[in-house]
C-alpha positions in Angstrom: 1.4 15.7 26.9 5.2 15.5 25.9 6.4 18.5 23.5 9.4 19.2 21.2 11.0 22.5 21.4 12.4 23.5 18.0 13.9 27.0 17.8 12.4 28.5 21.0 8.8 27.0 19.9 7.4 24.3 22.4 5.3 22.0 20.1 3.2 19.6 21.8 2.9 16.5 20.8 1.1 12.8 21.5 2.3 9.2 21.7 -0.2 6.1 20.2 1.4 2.9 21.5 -0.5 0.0 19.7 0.6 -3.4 18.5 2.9 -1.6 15.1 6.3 -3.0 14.7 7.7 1.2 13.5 7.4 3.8 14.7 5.6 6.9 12.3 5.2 10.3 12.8 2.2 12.5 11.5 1.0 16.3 11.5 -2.6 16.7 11.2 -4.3 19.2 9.5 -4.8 20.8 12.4 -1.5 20.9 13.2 -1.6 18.4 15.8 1.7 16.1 16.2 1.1 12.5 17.0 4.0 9.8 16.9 2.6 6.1 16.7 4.9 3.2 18.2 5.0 -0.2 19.0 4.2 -1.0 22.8 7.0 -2.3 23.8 9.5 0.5 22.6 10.8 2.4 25.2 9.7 6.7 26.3 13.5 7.6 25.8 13.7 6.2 22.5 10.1 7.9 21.2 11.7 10.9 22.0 15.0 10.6 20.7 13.0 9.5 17.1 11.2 13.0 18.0 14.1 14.8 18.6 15.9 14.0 15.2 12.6 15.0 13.1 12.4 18.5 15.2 13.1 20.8 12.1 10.7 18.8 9.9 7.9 19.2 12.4 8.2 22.5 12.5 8.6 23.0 9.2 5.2 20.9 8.1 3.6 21.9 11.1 4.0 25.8 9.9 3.2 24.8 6.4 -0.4 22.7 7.8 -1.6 25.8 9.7 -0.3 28.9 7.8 -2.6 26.6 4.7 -5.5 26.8 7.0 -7.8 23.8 6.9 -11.6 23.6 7.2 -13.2 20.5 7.4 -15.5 19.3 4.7 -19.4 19.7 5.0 -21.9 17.4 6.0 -23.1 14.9 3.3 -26.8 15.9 2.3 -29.3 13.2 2.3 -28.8 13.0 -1.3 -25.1 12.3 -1.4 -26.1 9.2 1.4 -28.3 7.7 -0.7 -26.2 8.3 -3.9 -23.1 7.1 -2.2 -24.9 3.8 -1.4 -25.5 2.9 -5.1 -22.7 4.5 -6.9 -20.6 2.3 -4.5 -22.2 -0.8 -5.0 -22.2 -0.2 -8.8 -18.3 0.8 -8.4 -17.1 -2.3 -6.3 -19.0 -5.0 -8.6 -17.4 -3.1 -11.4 -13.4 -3.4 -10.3 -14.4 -6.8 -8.8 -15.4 -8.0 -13.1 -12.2 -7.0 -13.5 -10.1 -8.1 -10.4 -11.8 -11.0 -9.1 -10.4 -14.4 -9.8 -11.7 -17.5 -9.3 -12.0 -18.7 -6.3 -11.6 -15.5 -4.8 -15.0 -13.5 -2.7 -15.6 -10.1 -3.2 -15.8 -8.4 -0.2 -19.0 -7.0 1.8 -19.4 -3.1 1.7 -19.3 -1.1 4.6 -20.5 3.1 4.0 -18.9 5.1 6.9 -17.7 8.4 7.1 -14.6 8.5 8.5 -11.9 11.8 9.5 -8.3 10.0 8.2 -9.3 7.6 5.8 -10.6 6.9 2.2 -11.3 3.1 2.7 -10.1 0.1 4.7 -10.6 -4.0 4.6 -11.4 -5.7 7.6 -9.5 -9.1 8.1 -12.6 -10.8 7.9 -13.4 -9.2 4.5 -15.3 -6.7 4.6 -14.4 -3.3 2.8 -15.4 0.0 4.4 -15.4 3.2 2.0 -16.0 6.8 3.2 -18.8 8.2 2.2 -17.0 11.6 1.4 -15.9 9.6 -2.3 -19.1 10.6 -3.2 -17.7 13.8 -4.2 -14.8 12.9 -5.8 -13.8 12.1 -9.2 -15.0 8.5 -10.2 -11.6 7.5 -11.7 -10.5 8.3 -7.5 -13.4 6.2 -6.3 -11.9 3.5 -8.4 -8.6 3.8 -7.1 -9.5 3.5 -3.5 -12.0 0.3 -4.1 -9.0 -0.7 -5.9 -6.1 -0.2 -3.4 -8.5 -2.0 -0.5 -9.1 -4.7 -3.2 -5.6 -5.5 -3.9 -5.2 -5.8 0.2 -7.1 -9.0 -0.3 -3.9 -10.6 -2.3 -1.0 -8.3 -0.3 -1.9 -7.4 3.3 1.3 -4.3 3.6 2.0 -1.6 1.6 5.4 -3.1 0.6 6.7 -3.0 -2.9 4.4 -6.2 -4.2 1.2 -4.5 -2.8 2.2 -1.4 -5.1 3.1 -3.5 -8.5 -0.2 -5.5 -7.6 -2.1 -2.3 -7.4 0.2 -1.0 -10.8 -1.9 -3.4 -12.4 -5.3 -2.3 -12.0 -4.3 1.9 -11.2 -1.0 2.7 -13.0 -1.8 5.8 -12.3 -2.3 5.6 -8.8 0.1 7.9 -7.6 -1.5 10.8 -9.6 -4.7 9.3 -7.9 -3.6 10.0 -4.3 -2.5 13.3 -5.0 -6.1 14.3 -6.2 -7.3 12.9 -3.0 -4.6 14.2 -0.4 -6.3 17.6 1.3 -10.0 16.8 0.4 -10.4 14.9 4.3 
């Protein structure tokens, strides 16, 4: 494992190559580091990107574990089976009023998952995390929401945000609610 050393303090941290054109750097929860890059870039200038970002990764890294972070319970039996129809009822909701002719409302996939709130398959298919069972329904409308408008606008540019504007102006205020509850 490579590490960063930032004011005396040797920071571990790992490298996910995969087929992404930029490079991104994250600190868990946990406080783990992890830098993801594109395949082909080379060792030298991973670490030169870590390098430059030293004092900010020390800086979030202090602020991730001095907040502590448990993870969330288990979901009951309950919240299984109540996620399952609350989500169904939720996606045929937005989809009255996001679907346009011609368009197919995706298949629903229930998963739990540790990073993520929802995601849309290439083929389709939408896959929520069962942990929106305990959120806010106005939140659980956001996501289904955000993962519809990838149907139309596959990035996160600027046109996947005034897409999403549409249907969630207040989506900002939306992920804030949701940011910590993973």
């Amino acid at each position: 494992m490579l590490a960063l050393v930032v004011d005396g303090e040797r920071i571990p941290y790992e490298v996910v190559r995969s087929d992404r054109r930029t490079l991104a750097l994250t600190v868990g929860r946990d406080g783990t580091v992890r830098v993801r890059s594109p395949r082909w870039l080379p060792a030298r200038d991973i670490e030169r990107f870590v390098a430059t970002r030293g004092e900010w990764v020390a800086r979030k890294r202090a602020e991730t574990l001095e907040r502590g972070w448990e993870p969330p319970a288990a979901l009951t039996d309950d919240e299984r089976a109540r996620a399952h129809a609350l989500f169904a009822e939720r996606l045929h909701a937005c989809w009255a009023v996001f679907g346009r002719s011609g368009e197919v409302m995706p298949r629903l996939r229930l998963r739990t998952m540790r990073s993520r709130w929802g995601s849309l398959s290439p083929a389709g298919a939408m896959t929520l995390n069962t942990m929106l069972v305990r959120v806010p329904r106005e939140c659980l409308d956001a996501v289904i929401f955000h993962e519809l408008c990838h149907l139309r606008v596959r990035n996160h540019g600027p046109e996947f945000y005034r897409e999403l504007s549409r249907y969630v102006p207040e989506w900002r205020q939306r992920r804030a609610e949701l940011r910590g509850r993973l």
